[in-house]
N, C-alpha and C positions, 0 to 999 in steps of 0.2 A: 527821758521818756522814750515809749518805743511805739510805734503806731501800726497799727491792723485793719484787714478790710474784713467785714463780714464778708462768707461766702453768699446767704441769704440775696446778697445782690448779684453775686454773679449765675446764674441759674444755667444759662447756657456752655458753661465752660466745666471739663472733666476738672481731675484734682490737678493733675500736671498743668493743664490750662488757665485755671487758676493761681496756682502759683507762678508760673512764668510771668501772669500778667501784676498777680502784685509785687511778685522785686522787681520787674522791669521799671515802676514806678517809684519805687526806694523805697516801700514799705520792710518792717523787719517782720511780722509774725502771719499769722493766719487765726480767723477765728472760726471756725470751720460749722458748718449747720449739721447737724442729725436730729433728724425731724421723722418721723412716720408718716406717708400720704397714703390714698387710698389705691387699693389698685387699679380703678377707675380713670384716677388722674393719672397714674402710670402709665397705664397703658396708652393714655391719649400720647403721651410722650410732648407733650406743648409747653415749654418749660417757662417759670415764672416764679418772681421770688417768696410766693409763699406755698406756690405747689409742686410739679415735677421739676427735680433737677438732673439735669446729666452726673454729675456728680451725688448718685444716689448713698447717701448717706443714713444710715437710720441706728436708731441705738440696738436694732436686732443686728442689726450687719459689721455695728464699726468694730468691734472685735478681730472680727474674718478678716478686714481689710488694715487692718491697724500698720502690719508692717511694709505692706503699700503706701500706707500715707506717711507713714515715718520716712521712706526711704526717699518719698518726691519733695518730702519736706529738706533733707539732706541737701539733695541734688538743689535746692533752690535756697539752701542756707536759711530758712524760714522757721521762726518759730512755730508752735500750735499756742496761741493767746489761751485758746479753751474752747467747751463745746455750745453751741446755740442751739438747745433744745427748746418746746416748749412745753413742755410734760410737769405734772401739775405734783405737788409733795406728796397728793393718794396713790397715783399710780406707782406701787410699789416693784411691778411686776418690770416694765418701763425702765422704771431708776434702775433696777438693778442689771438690766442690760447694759443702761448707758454708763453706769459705775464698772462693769469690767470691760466697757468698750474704752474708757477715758484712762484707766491704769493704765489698758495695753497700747494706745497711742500717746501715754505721753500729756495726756492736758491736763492742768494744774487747775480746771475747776471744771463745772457742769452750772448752768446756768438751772433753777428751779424756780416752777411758779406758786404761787397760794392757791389753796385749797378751791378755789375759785376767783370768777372776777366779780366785779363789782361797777355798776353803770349808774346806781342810784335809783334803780325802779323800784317801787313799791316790795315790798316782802324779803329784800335785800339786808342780811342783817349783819352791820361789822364784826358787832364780838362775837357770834358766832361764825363769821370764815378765818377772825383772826384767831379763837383758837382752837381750829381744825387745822390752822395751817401751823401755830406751835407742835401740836400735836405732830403733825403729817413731817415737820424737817426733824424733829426727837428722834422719830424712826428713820430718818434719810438719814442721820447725823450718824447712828449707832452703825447703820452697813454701811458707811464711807470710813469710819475708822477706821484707821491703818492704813490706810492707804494713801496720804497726801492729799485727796485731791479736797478741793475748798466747795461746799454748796456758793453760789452765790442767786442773792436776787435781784431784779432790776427794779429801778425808779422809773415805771409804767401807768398811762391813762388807764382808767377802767380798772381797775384794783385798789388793793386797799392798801398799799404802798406806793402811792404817784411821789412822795415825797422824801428828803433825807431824813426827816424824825422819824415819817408813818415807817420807812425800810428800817428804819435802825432799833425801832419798836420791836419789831418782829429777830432780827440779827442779835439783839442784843440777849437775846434769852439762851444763845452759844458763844463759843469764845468765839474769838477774832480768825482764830487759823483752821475753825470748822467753815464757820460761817460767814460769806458778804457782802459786799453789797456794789450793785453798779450807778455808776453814779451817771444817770442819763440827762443835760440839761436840757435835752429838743424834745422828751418829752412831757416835761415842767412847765415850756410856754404854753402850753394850753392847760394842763392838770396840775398841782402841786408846787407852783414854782418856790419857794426858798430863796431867802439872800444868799449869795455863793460864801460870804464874806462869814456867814456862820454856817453854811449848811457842809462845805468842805472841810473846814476844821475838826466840823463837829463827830462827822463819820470817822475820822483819825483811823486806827487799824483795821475797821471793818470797811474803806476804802478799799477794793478788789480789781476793780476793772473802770473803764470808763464807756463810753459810746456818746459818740459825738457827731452831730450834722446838725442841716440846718432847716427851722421850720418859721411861716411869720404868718401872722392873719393876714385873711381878705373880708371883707363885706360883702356878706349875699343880701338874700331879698329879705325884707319886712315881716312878720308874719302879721298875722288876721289884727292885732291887737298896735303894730306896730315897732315892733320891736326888732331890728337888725339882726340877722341870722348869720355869727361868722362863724366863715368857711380859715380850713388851715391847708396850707399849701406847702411842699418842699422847696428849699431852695438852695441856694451855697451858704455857707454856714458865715460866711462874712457879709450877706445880707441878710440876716433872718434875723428874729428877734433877742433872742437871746445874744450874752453879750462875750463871745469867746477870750476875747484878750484878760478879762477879769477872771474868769476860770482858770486861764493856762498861768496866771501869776500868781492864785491861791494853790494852784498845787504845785509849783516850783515850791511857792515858800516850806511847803508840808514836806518839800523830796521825796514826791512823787514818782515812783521809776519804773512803773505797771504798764500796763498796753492802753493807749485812747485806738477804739477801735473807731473807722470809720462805719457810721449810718446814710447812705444816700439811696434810695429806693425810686429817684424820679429818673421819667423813662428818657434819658441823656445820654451821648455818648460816655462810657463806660471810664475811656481812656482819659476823657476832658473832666468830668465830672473827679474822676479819686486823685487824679495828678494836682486839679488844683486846690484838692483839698489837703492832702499834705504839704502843698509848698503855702499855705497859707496857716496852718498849723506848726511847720517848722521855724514861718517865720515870727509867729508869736513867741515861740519859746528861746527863740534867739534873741 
């Protein structure tokens, strides 16, 4: 197996900066964010991992910059894992930046989301976002043709794929080497969780990617009626709830040889936090 940091975590570090710091730590790839922010937040220049980053990356830009990041990819012997957008299957205009930014650097897929999310408030309706969002990767699927690269989605709270069936629902309606799926188990302990012992089998070739860290409950307050309000918290993935040694042994057994990117977003040193998160994922697979 081969592991990767999102860059999403690193927000204050250029692309060189980034990659120095993850082979420094024995990571092999890079999963690199292109994301759109406002120019508002740009301008503040205040960097944070969902809004400005020094490493301004965007699906208008990755193009331009493609052979810059190929080349610090070299110099740091790094792979590109793929791209972390969040750009939804409508924006067509969007996708097809980020589709000739991902030919021209090199990433063997583009992460894509459903036609919307899904929270469960009143007027929320599944079969209608799930099939806007058939609809919406039909057309992503037809301008990705020829060109290698994989749509994939992720197993996300607040959608209508938190889980390995509800993703593989939607993935299964393309082949396997259009379309796939990530397999997120941090964030299943709170939305969708699935037995590992059928939900990693089950995804078999539309297995794409992974994303892995760690999350556990806490207990907040009561509300009016009495009933416990829990809170979810980051943590190291060897404390949280979910149970990693059971995962990293279902996908050995499947010869699994993809990227497990690292997920860690809690505000920790940077260096302490992904170091001991691959020497605790290397040593499960050993």
């Amino acid at each position: 197996m081969k592991y990767s940091i999102t860059t999403v975590s690193l927000p204050g570090l250029d692309m060189a900066g980034q990659c120095q710091f993850i082979k420094s730590l024995g990571y092999d790839g890079v999963e690199l964010r292109a994301r759109r922010v406002s120019d508002e937040v740009r301008a503040a220049a205040v960097p944070s991992n969902w809004g400005y980053h020094v490493n301004d990356v965007t699906p208008e830009n990755l193009a331009s910059k493609a052979a810059e990041i190929k080349g610090i990819l070299a110099d740091y012997e790094l792979e590109m894992a793929g791209l972390a957008t969040n750009m939804t299957c409508l924006d067509l205009e969007q996708f097809k930046n980020a589709l000739e930014g991902a030919v021209a650097v090199g990433s063997p897929f583009i992460r894509l989301g459903a036609s919307a999310g899904f929270t469960g408030k009143p007027g929320e309706d599944y079969k209608a976002i799930y099939g806007e969002t058939v609809a919406g990767f039909s057309r992503c699927v037809e301008l990705a043709r020829g060109t290698g690269v994989k749509l994939i989605i992720e197993m996300h709270g607040n959608t209508i794929h938190p889980s390995a069936s509800l993703a593989y629902r939607i993935a299964s309606n393309f082949s396997p080497n259009q379309v796939g799926i990530i397999y997120d188990p941090q964030n299943m302990v709170r939305d969708g969780f699935e037995t590992v012992a059928i939900a990693i089998p089950f995804l078999g070739d539309y297995l794409a990617h992974c994303h892995f860290g760690g999350h556990r409950p806490i207990p907040g307050e009561p509300d009016e009626k009495g009933t416990v309000q829990w809170k979810w918290e980051g943590c190291r993935m060897s404390e949280g709830l979910f149970h990693y040694p059971t995962a990293m042994k279902w996908l050995k057994s499947i010869g699994y040889k993809g990227f497990i990117s690292v997920e860690d977003f809690r505000n920790v040193d940077n260096r302490e936090k992904f170091s001991d998160a691959i020497a605790y994922l290397k040593g499960l697979e050993g």
